[in-house]
C-alpha positions as CSV (number, residue, x, y, z in Angstrom):
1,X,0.0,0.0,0.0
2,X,1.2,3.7,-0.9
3,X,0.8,6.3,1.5
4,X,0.2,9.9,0.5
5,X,0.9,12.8,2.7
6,X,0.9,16.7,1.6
7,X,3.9,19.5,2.4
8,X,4.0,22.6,1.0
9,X,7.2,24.9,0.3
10,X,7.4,28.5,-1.4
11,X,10.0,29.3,-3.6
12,X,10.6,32.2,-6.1
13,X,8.2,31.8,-9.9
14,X,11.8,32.4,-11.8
15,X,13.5,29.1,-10.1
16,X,10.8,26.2,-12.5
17,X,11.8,23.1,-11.2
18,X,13.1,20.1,-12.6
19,X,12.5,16.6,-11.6
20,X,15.0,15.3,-8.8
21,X,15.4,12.2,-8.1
22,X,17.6,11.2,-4.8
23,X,18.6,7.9,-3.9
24,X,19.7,6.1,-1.0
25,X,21.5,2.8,-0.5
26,X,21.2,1.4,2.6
27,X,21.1,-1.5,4.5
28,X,18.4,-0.5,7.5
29,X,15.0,-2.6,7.9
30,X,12.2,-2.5,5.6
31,X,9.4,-0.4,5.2
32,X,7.2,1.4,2.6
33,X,5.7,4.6,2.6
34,X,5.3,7.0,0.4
35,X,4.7,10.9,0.7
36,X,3.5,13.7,-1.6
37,X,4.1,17.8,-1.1
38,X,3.7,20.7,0.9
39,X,2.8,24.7,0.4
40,X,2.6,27.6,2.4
41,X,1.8,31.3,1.3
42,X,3.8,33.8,-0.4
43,X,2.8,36.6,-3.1
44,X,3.4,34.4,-5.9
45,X,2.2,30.5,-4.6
46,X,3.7,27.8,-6.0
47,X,3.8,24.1,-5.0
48,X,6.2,21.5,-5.5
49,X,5.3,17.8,-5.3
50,X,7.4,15.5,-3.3
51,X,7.5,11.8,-3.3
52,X,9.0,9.5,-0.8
53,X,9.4,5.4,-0.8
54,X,11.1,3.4,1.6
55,X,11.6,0.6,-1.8
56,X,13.9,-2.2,0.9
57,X,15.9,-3.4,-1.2
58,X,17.3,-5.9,1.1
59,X,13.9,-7.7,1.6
60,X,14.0,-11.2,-0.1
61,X,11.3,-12.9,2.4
62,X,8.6,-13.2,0.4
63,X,6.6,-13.9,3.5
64,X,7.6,-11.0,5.4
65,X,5.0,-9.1,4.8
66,X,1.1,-9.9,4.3
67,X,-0.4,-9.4,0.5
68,X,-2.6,-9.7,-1.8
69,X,-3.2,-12.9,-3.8
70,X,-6.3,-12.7,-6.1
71,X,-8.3,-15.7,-6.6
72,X,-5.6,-17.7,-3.6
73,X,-8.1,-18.2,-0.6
74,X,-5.0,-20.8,0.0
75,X,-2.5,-17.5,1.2
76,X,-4.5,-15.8,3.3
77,X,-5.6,-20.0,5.1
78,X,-1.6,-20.7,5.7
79,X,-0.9,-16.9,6.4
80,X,-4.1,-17.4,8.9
81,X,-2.4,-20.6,10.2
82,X,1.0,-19.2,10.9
83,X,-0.3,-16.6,12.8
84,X,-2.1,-18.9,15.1
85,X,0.6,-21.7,14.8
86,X,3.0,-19.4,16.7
87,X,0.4,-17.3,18.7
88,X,-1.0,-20.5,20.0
89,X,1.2,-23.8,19.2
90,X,-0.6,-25.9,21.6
91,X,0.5,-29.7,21.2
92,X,2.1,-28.7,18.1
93,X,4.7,-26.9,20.1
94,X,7.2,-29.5,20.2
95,X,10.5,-30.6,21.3
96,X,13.5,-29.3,18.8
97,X,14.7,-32.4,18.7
98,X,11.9,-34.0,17.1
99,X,12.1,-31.8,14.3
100,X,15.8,-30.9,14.2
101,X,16.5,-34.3,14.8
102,X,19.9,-36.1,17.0
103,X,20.8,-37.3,13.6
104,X,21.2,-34.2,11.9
105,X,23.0,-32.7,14.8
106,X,24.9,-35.4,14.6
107,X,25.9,-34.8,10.9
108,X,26.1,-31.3,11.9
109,X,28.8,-32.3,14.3
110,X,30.8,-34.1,11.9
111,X,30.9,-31.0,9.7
112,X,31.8,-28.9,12.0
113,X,34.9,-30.9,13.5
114,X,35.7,-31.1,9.7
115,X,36.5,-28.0,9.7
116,X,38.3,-27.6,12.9
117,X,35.3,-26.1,15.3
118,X,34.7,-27.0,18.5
119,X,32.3,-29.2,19.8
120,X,28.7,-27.7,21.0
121,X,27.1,-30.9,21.5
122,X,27.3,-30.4,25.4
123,X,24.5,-26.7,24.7
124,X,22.7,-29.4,22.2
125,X,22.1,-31.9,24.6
126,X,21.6,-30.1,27.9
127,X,19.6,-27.3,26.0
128,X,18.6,-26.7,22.6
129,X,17.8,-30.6,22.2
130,X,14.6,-30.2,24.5
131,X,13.5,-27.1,23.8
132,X,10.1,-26.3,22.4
133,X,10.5,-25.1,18.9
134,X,8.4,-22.2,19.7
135,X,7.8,-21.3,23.2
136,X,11.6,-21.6,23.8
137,X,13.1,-21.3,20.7
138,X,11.3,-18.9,17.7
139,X,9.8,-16.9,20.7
140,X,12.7,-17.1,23.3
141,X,13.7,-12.8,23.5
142,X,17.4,-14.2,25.0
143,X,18.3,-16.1,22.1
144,X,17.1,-13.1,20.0
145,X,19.5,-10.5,22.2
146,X,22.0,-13.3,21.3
147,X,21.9,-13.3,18.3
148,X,22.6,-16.9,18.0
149,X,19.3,-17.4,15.2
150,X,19.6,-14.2,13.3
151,X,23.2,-13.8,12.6
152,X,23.9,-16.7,10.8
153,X,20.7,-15.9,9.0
154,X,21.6,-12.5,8.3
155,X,25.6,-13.9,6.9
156,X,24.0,-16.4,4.6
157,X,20.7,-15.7,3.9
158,X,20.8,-14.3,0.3
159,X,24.7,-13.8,-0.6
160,X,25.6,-11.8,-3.9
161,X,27.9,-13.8,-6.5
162,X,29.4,-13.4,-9.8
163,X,27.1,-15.6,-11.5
164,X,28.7,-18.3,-14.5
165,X,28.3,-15.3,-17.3
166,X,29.9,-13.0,-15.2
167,X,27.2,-10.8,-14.3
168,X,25.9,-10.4,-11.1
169,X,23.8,-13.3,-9.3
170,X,22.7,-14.6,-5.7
171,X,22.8,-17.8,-4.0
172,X,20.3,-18.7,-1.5
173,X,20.5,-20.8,1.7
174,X,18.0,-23.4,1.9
175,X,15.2,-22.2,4.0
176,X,11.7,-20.7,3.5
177,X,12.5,-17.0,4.1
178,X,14.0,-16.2,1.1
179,X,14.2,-17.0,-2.9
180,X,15.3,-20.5,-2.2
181,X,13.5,-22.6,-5.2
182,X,14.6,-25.7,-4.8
183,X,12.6,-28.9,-3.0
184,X,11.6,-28.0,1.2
185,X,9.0,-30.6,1.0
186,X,10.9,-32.7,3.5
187,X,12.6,-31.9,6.7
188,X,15.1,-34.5,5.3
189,X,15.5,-33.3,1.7
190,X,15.7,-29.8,3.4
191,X,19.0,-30.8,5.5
192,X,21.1,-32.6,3.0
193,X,20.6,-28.8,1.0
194,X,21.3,-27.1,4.0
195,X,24.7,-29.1,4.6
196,X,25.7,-29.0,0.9
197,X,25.3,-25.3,0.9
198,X,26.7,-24.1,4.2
199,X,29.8,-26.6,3.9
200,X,31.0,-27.6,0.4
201,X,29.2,-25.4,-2.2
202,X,32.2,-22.8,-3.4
203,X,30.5,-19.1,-4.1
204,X,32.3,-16.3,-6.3
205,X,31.8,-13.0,-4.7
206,X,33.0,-9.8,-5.5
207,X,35.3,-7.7,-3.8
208,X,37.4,-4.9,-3.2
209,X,40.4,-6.9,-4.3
210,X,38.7,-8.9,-6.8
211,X,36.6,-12.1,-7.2
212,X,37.4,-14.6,-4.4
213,X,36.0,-18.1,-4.3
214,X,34.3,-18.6,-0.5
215,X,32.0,-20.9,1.1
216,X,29.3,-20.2,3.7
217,X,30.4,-21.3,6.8
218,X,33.7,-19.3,6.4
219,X,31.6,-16.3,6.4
220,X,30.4,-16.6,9.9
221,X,32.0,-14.3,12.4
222,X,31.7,-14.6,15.9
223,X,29.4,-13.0,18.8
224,X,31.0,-10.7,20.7
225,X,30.4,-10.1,24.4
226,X,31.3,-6.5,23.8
227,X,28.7,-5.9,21.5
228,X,26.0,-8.4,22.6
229,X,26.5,-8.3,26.2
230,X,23.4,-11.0,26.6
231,X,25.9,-14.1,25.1
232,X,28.2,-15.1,28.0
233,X,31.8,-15.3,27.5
234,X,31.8,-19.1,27.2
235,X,29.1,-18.7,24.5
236,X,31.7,-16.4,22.9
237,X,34.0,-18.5,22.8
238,X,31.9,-21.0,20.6
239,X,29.6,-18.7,19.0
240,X,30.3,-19.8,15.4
241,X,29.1,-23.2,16.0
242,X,26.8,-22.4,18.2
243,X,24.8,-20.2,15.7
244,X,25.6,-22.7,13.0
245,X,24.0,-25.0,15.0
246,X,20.6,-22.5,16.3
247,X,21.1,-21.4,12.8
248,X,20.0,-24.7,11.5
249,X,17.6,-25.4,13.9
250,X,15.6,-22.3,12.9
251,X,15.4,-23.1,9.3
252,X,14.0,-27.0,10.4
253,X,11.2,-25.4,12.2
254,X,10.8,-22.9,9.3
255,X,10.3,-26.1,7.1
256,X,8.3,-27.7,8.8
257,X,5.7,-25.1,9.8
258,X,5.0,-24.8,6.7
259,X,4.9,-28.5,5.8
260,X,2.3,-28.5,8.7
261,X,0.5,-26.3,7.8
262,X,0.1,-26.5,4.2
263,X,1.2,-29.0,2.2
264,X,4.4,-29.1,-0.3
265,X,2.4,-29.2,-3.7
266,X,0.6,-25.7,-2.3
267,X,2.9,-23.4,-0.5
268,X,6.1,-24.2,-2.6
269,X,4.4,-22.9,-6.0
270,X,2.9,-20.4,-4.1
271,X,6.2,-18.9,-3.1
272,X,7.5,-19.2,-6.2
273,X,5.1,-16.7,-7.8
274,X,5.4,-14.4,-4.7
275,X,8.7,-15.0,-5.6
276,X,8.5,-13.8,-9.2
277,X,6.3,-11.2,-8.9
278,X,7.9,-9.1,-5.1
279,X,11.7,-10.0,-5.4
280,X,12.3,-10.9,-9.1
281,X,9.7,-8.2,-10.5
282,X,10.5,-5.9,-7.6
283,X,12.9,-3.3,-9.5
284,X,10.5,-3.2,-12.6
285,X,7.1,-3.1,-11.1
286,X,8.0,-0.7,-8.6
287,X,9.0,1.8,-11.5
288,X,6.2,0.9,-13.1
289,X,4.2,2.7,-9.7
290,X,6.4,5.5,-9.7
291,X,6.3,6.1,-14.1
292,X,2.9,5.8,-13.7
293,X,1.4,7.6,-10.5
294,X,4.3,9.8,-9.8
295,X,5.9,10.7,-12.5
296,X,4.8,14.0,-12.0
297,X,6.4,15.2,-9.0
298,X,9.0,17.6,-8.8
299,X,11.1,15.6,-6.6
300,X,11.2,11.3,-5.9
301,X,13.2,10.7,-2.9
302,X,14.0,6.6,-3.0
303,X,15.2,5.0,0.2
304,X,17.1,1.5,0.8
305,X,17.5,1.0,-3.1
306,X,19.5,-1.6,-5.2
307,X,22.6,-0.5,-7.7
308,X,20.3,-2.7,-10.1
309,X,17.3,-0.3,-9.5
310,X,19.4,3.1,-10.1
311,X,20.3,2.1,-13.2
312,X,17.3,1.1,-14.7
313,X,15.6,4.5,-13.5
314,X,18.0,5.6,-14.9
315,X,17.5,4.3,-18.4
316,X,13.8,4.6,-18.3
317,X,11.1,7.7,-18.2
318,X,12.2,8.7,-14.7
319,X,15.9,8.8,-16.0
């Protein structure tokens, strides 16, 4: 939804304005809004029209936000059934390890000795193991001041690559909150793509220096007590297997609360349209809104916007 507001401002009849448009890159939380002009008196009135959209760039959750699907009664059900799955889990809140199961932590385990981390299994089996996947995990506000669930997700959710022609391109952790498209219709096909991804698949990304070859994991940095003070100092000291591990028990509930609560052959080609039409459509359609209902203002201030989007305003009527 668009939000108008007006502002006036008085300036002299000789200065005739041209369109600006500003941009801002940035990499704060989403929101949209937008805003339209103001005026106030002088002996020549004149008004100029401003525009403001919060675009959020960064956004690739194609469930973060509630829409729109015409002729879907199946959205609005499973966005229904979220709600109330974690307002009011009941039996369904059950223990993590029934969903991330000892198996997978054990796998998890191996990996992360592969690689020369140290061993967390004495938080999995004392803690995290029999927690309730909602009431003490999605919903627990320590883990959140931790950090120990949204870091990792944060690192490795969406990661920008130099895709196999060169041009730019993004690889997706396996988990329902972002543009992933391959197969969640299993806790267990979920997990051997989670693994792959996080400890053998070789990305290209861009920097500074050039194109260097990384994998996920490698990524990770660790939790520091002096900026998180809720994570203890022994968590610190294990914090990059530890979120690995919360990391991947996050995305297991992910899969299956929506494998509960829908089933495979609806919500997965559901998200691939949201899919299409908010994150792969996002740069054209929303210029599309802005050529076509806004064109007209004097000045389009654009917040949280991609390199991708400033150059196709660029090239287009807004340009």
């Amino acid at each position: 939804p668009h939000k108008a507001a007006s502002m006036s401002l008085a300036f002299r009849p000789a200065l005739t304005p041209r369109r600006l448009l500003c941009y801002c890159v940035t990499t704060a939380a989403s929101v949209l809004t937008t805003t339209t002009a103001m005026t106030t008196s002088s002996p020549t009135k004149r008004h100029i029209t401003v525009t403001t959209w919060n675009i959020a760039a960064i956004n690739n959750n194609p469930f973060e936000y509630w829409i729109t699907m015409e002729k879907n009664p199946a959205y609005e059900k499973l966005m229904i059934d979220i709600e109330s799955f974690i307002d009011s889990p009941g039996e369904k809140d059950l223990p993590v390890h029934e969903i991330f199961t000892d198996r997978m932590f054990d796998r998890l385990e191996t990996r992360m000795k592969m690689v020369g981390w140290d061993s967390v299994r004495t938080y999995w089996e004392s803690d995290f193991r029999n927690r309730r996947i909602i009431s003490g995990f999605l919903k627990d506000k320590m883990l959140g001041n931790k950090r120990l669930a949204s870091m990792p997700d944060r690192i490795t959710n969406t990661i920008n690559i130099e895709g196999s022609d060169g041009y730019a391109a993004i690889a997706c952790r396996p988990t329902v909150i972002n543009m992933y498209e391959g197969d969640l219709s299993s806790l267990d096909l979920w997990y051997e793509e989670w693994e792959k991804f996080m400890f053998t698949t070789e990305l290209k990304i861009k920097t500074t220096s050039g194109v260097k070859v990384n994998t996920p994991y490698k990524m990770l940095t660790d939790i520091k007590n002096s900026k998180y003070p809720a994570i203890t100092e022994d968590e610190e000291k294990v914090s990059i297997p530890l979120q690995t591990m919360c990391g991947a028990i996050f995305d297991a509930i992910l899969v299956h609360m929506m494998n509960t609560l829908s089933t495979p052959s609806v919500w997965q080609p559901m998200k691939k349209i949201m899919i299409e039409s908010l994150q792969k459509k996002k740069v054209p359609n929303t210029l599309k809104i802005l050529e076509n209902t806004y064109a007209s203002s004097d000045i389009i201030a654009l917040q949280e916007v991609s390199s991708a989007f400033i150059n196709m305003a660029a090239e287009g009527a807004l340009g």
